[in-house]
N, C-alpha and C positions, 0 to 999 in steps of 0.2 A: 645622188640625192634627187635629180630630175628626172631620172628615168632618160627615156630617147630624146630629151629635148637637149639640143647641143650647149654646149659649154656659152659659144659665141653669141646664143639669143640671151639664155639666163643672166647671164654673168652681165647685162649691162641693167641691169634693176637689183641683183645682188652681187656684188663683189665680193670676190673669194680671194683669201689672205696669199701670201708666197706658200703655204703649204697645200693650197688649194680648199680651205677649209672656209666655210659660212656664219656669218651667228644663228644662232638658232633659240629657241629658249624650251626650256619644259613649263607645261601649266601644268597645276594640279588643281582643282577643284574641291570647295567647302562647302557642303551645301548642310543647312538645318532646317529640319520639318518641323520640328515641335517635339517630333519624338525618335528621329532619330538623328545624329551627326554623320555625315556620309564622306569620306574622300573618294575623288575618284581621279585616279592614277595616284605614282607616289615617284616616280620622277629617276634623278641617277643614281642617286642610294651613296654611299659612304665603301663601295668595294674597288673600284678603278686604284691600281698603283698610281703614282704620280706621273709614271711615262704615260700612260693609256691617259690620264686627266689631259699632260699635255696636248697629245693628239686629239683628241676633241674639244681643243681648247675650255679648259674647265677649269674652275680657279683651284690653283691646287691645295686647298684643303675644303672639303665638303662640308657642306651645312647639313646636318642631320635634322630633315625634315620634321620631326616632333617638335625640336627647338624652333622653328621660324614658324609654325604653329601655334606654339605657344609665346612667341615674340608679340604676333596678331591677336593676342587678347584670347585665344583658343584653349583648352585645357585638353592635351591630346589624348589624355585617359577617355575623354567624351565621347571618341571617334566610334561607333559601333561596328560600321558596317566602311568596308575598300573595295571598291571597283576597279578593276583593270583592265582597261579594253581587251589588251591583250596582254602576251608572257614575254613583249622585247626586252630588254635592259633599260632602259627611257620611260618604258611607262610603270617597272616594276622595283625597279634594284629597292629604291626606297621602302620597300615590305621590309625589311630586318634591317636593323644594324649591325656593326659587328663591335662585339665588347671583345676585352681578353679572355670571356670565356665560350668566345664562338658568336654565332649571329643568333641574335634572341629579336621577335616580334618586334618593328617599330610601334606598333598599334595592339597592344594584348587582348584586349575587348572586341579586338574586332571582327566579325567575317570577311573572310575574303572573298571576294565574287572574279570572276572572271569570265569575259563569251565562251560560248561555244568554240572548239578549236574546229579550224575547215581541214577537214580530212579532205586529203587530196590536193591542198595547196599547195604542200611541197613533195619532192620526188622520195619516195617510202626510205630511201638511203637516210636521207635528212631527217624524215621524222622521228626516227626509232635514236639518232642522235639529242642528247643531254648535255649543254655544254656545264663545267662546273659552276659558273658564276648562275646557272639556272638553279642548280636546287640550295641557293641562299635567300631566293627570292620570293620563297612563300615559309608562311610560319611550320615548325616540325610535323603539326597537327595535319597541315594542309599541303604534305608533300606526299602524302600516298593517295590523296583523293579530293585534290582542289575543287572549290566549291563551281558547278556549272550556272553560270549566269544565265545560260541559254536552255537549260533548262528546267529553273526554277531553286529554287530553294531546299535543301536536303532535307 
């Protein structure tokens, strides 16, 4: 999680559980202009088994993000436009849910935006890899040609 900073300095401003594990939180942001409703990220999403919940300590049943949205007085049909920084698990899983008939759009009105990907960040072994939990994470629409944030609007 820190990178090269040793266990022995972090660890005494954050304490890490008997499993080694931190709290951490996901944000997701709401913003309204007048004309449009923006999320930006969409958090852990509803796909983690219960063992993968327990291991990053998550409460083991998910809050389906349109729901705590519309808990806040939000009507998440409004939602037009999703940003994602990026394509981790943490900033996207929340793009779909999964019903019993497969994973449908948490946001149906929405675009999805996402940066530019850095070609050359990881080692070309890794890029050309797709893990499964990745192609749940954009709507059917937007898994042959995610929308580029970084380079404007399709």
């Amino acid at each position: 999680m820190f990178g090269v900073v040793p266990k022995t300095l972090w660890n005494q401003k954050l304490r890490a559980d008997e499993l080694n594990r931190v709290p951490l939180a996901f944000n997701c942001y709401l913003i309204r202009t007048g004309e449009h409703t923006i999320l930006i990220e969409t958090g852990g999403g509803d796909k983690m088994d219960a063992r993968a919940r327990e291991r990053m300590k998550l409460p083991p049943e998910p809050s389906r993000l349109p729901d705590v949205i519309a808990a806040a007085g939000v009507d998440p049909e409004s939602i037009d436009i999703v940003i994602n920084s990026h394509l981790h698990w943490d900033h996207c899983s929340g793009n779909t849910v999964i019903t019993p008939a497969g994973a449908i759009a948490a946001f149906p009105r929405a675009q999805v935006l996402r940066a530019a990907p850095r070609m050359g960040a990881r080692p070309r072994a890794q890029r050309s890899r797709r893990s499964q939990l990745y192609r749940y994470q954009l709507r059917p629409a937007d898994r042959e040609r995610p929308h580029d944030a970084g380079r404007g609007h399709p």
